[in-house]
C-alpha positions as CSV (number, residue, x, y, z in Angstrom):
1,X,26.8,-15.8,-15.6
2,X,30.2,-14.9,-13.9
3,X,29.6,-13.6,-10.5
4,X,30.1,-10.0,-9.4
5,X,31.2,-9.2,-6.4
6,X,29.7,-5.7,-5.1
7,X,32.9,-4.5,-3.5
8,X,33.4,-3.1,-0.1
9,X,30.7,-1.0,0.4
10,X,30.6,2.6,2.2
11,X,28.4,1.1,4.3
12,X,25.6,-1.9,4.1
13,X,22.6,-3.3,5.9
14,X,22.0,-7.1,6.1
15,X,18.8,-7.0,7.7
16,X,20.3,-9.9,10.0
17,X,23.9,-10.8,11.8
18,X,25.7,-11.2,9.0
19,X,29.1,-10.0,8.0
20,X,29.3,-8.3,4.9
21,X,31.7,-5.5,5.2
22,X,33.7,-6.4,2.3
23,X,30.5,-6.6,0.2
24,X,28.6,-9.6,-1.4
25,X,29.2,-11.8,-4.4
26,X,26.3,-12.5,-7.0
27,X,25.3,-15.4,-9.1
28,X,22.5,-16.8,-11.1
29,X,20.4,-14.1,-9.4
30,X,21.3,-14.7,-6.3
31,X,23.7,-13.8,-3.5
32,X,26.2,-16.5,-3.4
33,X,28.1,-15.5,-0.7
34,X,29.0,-12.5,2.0
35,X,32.4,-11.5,2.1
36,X,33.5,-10.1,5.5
37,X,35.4,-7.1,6.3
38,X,38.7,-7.1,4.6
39,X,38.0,-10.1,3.3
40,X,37.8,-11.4,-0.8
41,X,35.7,-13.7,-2.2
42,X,36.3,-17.7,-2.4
43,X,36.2,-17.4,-6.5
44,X,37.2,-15.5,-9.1
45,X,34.4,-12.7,-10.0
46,X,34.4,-9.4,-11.9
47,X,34.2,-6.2,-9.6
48,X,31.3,-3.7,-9.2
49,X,33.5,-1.1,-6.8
50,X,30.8,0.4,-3.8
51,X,33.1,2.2,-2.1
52,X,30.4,5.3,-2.3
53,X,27.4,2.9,-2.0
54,X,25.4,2.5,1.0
55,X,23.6,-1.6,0.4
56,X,20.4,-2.7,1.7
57,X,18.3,-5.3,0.7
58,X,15.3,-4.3,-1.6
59,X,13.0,-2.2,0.3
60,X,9.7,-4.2,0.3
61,X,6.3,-2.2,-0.1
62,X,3.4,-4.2,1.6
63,X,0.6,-2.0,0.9
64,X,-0.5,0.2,-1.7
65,X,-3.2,1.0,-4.5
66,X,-1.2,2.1,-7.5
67,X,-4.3,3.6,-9.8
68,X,-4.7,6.1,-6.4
69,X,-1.5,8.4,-8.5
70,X,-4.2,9.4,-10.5
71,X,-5.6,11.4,-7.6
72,X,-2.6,12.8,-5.8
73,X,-3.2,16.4,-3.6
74,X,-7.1,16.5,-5.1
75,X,-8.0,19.9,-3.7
76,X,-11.3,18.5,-2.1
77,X,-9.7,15.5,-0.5
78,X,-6.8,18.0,1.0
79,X,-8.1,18.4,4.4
80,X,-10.4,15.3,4.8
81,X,-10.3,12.1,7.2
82,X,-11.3,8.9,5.8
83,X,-14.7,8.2,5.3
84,X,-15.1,11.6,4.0
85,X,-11.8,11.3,2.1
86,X,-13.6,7.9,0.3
87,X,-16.9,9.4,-0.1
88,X,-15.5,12.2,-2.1
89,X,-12.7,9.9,-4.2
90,X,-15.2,6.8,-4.9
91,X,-17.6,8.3,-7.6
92,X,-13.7,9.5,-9.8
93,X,-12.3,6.5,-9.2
94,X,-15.6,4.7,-10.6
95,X,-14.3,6.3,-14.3
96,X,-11.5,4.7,-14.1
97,X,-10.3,3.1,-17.7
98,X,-8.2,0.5,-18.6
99,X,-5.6,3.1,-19.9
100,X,-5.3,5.6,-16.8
101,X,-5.2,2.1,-14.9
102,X,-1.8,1.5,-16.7
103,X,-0.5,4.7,-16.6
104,X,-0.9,4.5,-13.0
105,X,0.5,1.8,-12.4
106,X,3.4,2.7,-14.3
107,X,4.1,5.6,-12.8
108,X,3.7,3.9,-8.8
109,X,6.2,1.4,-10.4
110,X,8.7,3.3,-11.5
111,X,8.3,6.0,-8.4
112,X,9.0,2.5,-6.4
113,X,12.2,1.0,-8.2
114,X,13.7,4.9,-8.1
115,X,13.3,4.7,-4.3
116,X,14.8,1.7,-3.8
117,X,11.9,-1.0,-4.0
118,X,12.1,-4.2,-5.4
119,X,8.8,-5.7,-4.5
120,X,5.2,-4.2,-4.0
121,X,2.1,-5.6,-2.8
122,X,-0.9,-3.7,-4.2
123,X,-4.5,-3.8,-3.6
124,X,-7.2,-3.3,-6.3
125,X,-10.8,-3.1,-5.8
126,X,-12.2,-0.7,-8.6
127,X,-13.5,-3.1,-10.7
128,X,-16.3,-1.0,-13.0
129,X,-17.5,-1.4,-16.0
130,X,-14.7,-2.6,-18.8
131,X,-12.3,-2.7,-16.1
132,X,-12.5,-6.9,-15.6
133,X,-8.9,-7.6,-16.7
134,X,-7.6,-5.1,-14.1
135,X,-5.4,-7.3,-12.3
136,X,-3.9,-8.5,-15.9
137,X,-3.2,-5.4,-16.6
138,X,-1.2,-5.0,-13.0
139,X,0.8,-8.5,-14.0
140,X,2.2,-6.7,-17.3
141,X,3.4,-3.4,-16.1
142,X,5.0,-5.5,-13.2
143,X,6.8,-7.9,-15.6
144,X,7.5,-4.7,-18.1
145,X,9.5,-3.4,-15.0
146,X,11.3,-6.2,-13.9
147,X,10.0,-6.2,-10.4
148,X,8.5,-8.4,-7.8
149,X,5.1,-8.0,-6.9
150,X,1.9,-9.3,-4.6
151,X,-1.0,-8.4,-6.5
152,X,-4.3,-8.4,-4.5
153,X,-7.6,-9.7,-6.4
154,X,-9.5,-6.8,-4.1
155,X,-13.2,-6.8,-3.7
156,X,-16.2,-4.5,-2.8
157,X,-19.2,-6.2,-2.3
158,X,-21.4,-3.9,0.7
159,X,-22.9,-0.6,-1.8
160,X,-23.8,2.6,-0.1
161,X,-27.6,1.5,-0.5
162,X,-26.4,-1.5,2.2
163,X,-25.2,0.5,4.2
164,X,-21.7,0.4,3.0
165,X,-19.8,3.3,1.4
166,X,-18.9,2.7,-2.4
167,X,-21.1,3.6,-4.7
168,X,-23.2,1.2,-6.4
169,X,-21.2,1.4,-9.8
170,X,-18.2,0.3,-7.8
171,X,-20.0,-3.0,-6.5
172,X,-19.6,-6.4,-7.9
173,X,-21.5,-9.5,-7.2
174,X,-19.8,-12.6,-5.2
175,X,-20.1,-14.9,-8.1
176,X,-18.1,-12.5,-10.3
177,X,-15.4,-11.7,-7.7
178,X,-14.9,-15.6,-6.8
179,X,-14.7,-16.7,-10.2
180,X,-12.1,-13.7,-11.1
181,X,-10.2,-14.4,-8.4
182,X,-9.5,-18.2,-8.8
183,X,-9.0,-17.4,-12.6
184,X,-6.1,-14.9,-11.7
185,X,-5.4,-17.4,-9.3
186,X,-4.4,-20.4,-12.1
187,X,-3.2,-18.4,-14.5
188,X,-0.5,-16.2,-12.4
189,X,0.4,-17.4,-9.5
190,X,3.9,-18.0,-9.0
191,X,5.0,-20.3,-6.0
192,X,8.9,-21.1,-4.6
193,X,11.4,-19.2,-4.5
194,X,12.5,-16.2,-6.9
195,X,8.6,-15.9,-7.8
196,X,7.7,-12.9,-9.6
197,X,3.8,-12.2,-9.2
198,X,1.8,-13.7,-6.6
199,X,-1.5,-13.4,-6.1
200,X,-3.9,-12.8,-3.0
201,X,-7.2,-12.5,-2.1
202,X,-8.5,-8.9,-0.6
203,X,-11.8,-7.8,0.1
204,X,-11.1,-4.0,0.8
205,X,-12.5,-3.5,4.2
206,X,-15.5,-3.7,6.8
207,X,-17.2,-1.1,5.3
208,X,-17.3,-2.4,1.7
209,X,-18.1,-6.0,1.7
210,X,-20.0,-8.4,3.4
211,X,-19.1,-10.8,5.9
212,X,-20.2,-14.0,3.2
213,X,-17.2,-12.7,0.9
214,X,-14.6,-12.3,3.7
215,X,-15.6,-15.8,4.4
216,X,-15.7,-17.3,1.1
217,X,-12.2,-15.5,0.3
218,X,-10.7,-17.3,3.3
219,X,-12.1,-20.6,1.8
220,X,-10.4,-20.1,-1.7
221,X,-7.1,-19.0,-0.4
222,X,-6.8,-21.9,1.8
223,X,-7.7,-24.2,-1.1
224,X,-5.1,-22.8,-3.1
225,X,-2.5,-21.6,-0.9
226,X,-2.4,-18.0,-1.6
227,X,-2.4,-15.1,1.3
228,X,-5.1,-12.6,2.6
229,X,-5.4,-8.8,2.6
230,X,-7.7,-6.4,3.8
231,X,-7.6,-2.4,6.2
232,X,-8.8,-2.7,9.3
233,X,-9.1,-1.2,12.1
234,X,-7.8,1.7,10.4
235,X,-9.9,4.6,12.1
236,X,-11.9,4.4,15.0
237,X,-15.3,5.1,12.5
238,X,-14.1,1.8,11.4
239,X,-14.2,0.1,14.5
240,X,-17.2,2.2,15.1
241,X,-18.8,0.7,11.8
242,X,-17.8,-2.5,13.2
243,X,-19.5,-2.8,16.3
244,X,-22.5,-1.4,14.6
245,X,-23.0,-3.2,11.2
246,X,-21.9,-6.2,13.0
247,X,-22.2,-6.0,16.2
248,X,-18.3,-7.4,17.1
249,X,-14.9,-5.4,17.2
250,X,-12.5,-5.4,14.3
251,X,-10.6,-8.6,15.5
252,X,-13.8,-10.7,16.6
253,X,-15.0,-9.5,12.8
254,X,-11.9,-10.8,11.6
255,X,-12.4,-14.0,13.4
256,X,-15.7,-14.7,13.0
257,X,-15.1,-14.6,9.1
258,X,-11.8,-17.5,9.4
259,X,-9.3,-14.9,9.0
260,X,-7.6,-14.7,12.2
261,X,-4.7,-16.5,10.7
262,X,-1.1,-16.6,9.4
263,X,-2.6,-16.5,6.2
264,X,-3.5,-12.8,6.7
265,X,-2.4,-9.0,6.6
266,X,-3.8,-6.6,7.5
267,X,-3.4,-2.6,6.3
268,X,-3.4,-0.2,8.5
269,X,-3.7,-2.5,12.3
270,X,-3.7,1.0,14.1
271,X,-6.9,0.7,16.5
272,X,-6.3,-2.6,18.4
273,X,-6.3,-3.4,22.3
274,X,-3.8,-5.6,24.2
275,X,-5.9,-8.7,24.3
276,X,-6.8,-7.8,20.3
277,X,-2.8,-7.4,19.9
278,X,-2.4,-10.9,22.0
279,X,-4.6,-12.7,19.8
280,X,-3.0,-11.3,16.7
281,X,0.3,-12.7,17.4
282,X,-0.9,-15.6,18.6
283,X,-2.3,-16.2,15.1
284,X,0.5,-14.9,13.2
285,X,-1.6,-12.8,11.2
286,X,0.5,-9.8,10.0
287,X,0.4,-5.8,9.8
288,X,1.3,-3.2,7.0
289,X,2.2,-0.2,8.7
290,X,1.5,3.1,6.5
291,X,2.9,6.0,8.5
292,X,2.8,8.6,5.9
293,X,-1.0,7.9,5.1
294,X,-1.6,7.5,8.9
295,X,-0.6,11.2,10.0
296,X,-2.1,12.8,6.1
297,X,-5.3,11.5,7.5
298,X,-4.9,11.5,10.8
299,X,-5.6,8.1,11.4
300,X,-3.6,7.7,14.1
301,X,-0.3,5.4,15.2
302,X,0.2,1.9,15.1
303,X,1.6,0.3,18.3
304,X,4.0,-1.3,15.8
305,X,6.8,-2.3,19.1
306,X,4.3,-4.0,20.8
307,X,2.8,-5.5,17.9
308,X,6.2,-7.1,17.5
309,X,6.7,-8.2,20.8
310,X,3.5,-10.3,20.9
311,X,4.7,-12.1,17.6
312,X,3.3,-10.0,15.0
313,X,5.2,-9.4,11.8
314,X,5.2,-5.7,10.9
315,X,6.2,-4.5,7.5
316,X,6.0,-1.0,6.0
317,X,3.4,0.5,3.0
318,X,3.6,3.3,1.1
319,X,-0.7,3.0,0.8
320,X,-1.8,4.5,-1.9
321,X,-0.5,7.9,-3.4
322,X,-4.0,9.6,-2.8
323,X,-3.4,9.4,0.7
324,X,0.7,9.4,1.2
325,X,0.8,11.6,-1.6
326,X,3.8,9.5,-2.5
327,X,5.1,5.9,-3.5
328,X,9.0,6.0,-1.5
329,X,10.1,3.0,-0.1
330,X,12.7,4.4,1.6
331,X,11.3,8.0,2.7
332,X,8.2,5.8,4.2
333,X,11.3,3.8,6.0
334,X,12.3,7.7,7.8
335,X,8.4,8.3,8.7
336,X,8.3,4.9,10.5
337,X,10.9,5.4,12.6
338,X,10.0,8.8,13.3
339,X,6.5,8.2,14.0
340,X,7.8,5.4,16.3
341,X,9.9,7.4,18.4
342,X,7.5,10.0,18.7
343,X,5.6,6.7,20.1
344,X,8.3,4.7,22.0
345,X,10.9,7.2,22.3
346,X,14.4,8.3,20.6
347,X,16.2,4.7,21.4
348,X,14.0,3.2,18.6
349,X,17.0,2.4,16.3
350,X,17.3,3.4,12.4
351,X,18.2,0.0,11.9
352,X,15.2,-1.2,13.4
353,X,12.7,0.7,11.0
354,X,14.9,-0.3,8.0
355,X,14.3,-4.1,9.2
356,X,10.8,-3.1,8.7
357,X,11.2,-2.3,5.3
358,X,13.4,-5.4,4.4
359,X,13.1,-8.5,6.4
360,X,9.6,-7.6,8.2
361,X,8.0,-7.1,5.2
362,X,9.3,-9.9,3.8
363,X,7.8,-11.7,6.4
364,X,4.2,-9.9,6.0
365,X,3.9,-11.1,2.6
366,X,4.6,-14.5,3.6
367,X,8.3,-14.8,1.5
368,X,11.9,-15.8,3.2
369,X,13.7,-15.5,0.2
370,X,13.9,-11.8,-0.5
371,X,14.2,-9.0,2.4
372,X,18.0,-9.4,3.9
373,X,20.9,-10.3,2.5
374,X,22.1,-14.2,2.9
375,X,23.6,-16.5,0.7
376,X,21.6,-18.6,-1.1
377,X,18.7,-15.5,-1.0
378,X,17.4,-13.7,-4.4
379,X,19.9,-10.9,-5.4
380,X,17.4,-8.1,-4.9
381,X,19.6,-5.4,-3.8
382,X,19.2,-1.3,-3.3
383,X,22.4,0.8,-3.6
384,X,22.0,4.5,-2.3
385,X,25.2,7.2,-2.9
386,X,24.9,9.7,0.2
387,X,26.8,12.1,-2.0
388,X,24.6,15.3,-2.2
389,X,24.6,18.1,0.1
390,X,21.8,16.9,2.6
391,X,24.7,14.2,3.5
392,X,27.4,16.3,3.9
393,X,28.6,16.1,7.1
394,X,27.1,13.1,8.2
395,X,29.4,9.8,9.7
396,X,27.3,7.1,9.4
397,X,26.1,5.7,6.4
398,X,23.7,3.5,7.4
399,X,22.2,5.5,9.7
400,X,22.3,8.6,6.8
401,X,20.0,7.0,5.0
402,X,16.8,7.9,7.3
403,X,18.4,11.0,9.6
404,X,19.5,12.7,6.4
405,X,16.4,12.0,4.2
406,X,17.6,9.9,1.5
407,X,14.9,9.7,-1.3
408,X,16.6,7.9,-4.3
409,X,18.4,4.9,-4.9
410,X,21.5,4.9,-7.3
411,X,22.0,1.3,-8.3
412,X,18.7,-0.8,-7.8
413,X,19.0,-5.0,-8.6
414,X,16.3,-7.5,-9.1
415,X,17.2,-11.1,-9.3
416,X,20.9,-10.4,-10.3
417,X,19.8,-7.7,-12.9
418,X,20.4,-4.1,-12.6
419,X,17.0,-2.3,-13.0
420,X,18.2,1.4,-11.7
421,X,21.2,2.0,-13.0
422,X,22.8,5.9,-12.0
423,X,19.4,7.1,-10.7
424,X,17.2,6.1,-13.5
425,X,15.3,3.2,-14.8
426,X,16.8,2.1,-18.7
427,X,14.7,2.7,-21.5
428,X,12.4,4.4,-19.7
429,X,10.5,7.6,-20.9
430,X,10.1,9.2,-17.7
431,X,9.0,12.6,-19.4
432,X,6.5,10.9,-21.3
433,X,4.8,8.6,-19.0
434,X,4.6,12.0,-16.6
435,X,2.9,13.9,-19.8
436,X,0.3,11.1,-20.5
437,X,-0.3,10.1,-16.9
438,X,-0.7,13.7,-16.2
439,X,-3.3,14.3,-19.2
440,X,-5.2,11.0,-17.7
441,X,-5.6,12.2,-14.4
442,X,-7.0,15.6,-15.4
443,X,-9.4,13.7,-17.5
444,X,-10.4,11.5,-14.7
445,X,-11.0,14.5,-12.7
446,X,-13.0,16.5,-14.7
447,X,-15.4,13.7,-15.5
């Protein structure tokens, strides 16, 4: 493959100290080298010009539930918190079928790699009736798109009638879920660098499994080496549910089940104290922040700074669209940094919450190839053009991006090929995968 040198950019974000003024070289699908301001590469390679590109790395979406498109600004979920929000949304999503299930996932997909994404983690639980090869349904769309993606064996194990809140028809046995999840295990998981589809292990939460799954999870992702997902401490009914059901706080729950680990991330990680934020970053166990999905249910704010400061990785979700109502990498990016401030203050930099989409995310999902630009690191790259009218005006480019509401990449790579190409995904039928996912969430709807 000859290189191509991505040539002096309008402006670009390493995600680390890094020179790269003059742009970056790639090779074999990944970045070969960084060439410095007014500099030119050290061999011969053909020239993409990004003079009216602003580069980051690809955004990185830690946490999200892709068939959730299917129930996007439901009437009776408008105004609801959480539990109420679930109650509502668990007996439609129980009808799920194996061909809404790919539609939605198309659709969160695509929404994604338009916005600038190159990698999602997404967690599935909704395993019904004829909807066992969920997961390998997941792996196909992923490969049809030519992303990167963390796909989450989810589980729900605690029914209503235990005193949980999923319906019954939503509940599947331990034997079922641990024998899934080690199949799924051996027959996708990618390890090393430049891996595709990874999988993890994530019962959904306190209040839909028991504390025997959480455990036995932990025990098959250490045996095989894979990572561990699950919301908590989410909402204070959550923590309430908690201390009630078990008697302990989210992070002695999480402890007492062997999860308190660098193995682990957590969605959500709003509700915590400063010992509980101590002991997460002494455990390296990581946080998904989901801003957007956070304020539409009014969960609350994550103290994502001092999270951070006590060792913490913090990455950036999307959740799922029937709670954002959206699946934008880079839009979520602006929320975090607004939200933040509205916590910390104004000083909380742009580049800051833009390293939560890159390089902290990469870091929550347990992967230091992708996330900034380096040589040597995957050529996963997301090229925005700040040339409509919301940019006019504006001086930095970088900093454009968030402050001006940038909600669409131009040029999006994966591995050294080009999967957004002038704002749209090749060979794609956008207005037909709206039509048919459209029909299917109507149907899902109305029973």
């Amino acid at each position: 493959m000859t290189p191509l040198w991505i040539k002096n950019p309008l402006g670009i974000f390493t995600a680390n100290d890094l020179d790269a003024g003059g742009g970056l070289v790639v090779a074999d699908g990944k970045i070969l080298e960084l060439v410095p301001s007014g500099g030119q590469p050290s061999s011969p390679a053909t020239v993409f010009d990004a003079s009216g590109h602003v580069v980051l790395p690809g955004l990185i979406n830690t946490h999200h539930h892709f068939y959730q498109t299917l129930t996007r600004a439901w009437g009776p979920v408008a105004n609801a918190p959480l539990f109420p929000w679930l109650q509502n949304l668990y007996p439609v999503w129980a009808r799920l079928t194996p061909r809404s299930l790919e539609l939605a996932v198309q659709v969160s997909l695509a929404e994604l790699l338009l916005s600038g994404c190159t990698t999602a983690a997404d967690h599935h639980y909704l395993f019904p009736d004829g909807m066992e090869d969920a997961i390998d349904i997941e792996v196909a769309a992923v490969r049809a798109m030519g992303m990167r993606a963390t796909l989450t064996r989810g589980s729900m194990t605690l029914g209503e009638d235990d005193g949980g809140l999923p319906p019954r028809t939503t509940v599947q046995s331990p034997e079922a879920i641990l024998a899934d999840s080690e199949r799924l295990i051996r027959q996708y998981h990618e390890t090393g660098d430049g891996a595709v589809v990874q999988i993890a292990l994530a019962p959904c939460s306190p209040f839909s499994v028991t504390k025997e799954i959480m455990a036995e999870s932990a025990a098959m992702a250490e045996r095989f080496d894979v990572r561990l997902h699950t919301h908590l401490a989410e909402t204070i009914d959550e923590e309430d549910f908690c201390k009630s059901m078990f008697g302990l706080r989210t992070v002695d729950y999480l402890d007492s089940v062997g999860w308190l680990s660098n193995r682990t991330w957590l969605g959500h990680g709003i509700h915590f104290n400063d010992e509980e934020i101590a002991r997460l970053g002494a455990a390296g166990t990581a946080v998904a922040h989901c801003p957007t999905s956070n304020m539409r249910l009014a969960s609350g704010t994550a103290r994502v700074l001092e999270l951070e400061a006590a060792g913490v990785p913090v990455g950036l979700g999307v959740d799922g669209s029937a709670s954002n109502d959206a699946s934008n990498m880079i839009l979520e990016a602006r929320q975090a940094l607004y939200l933040q401030r509205l916590r910390y203050g104004a000083s909380v930099p742009v580049e800051r919450a833009l390293g939560w989409a890159t390089r902290g995310s990469a870091a929550v999902l347990g992967r230091a190839d992708i996330g900034q630009l380096a040589p040597g690191l995957q050529a996963d790259l997301a090229l925005f053009k700040p040339d409509e009218l919301r940019f006019s005006g504006s001086h930095d480019p970088v900093a454009a991006l968030l402050l001006c509401g940038a909600d669409r990449a131009d040029r999006v790579m994966v591995g050294g090929a080009w999967r957004v190409v002038d704002g749209a995904i090749p060979g794609l039928d956008v207005a037909g995968l709206i039509a048919e996912h459209s029909a299917a969430a109507r149907k899902l709807v109305a029973g």
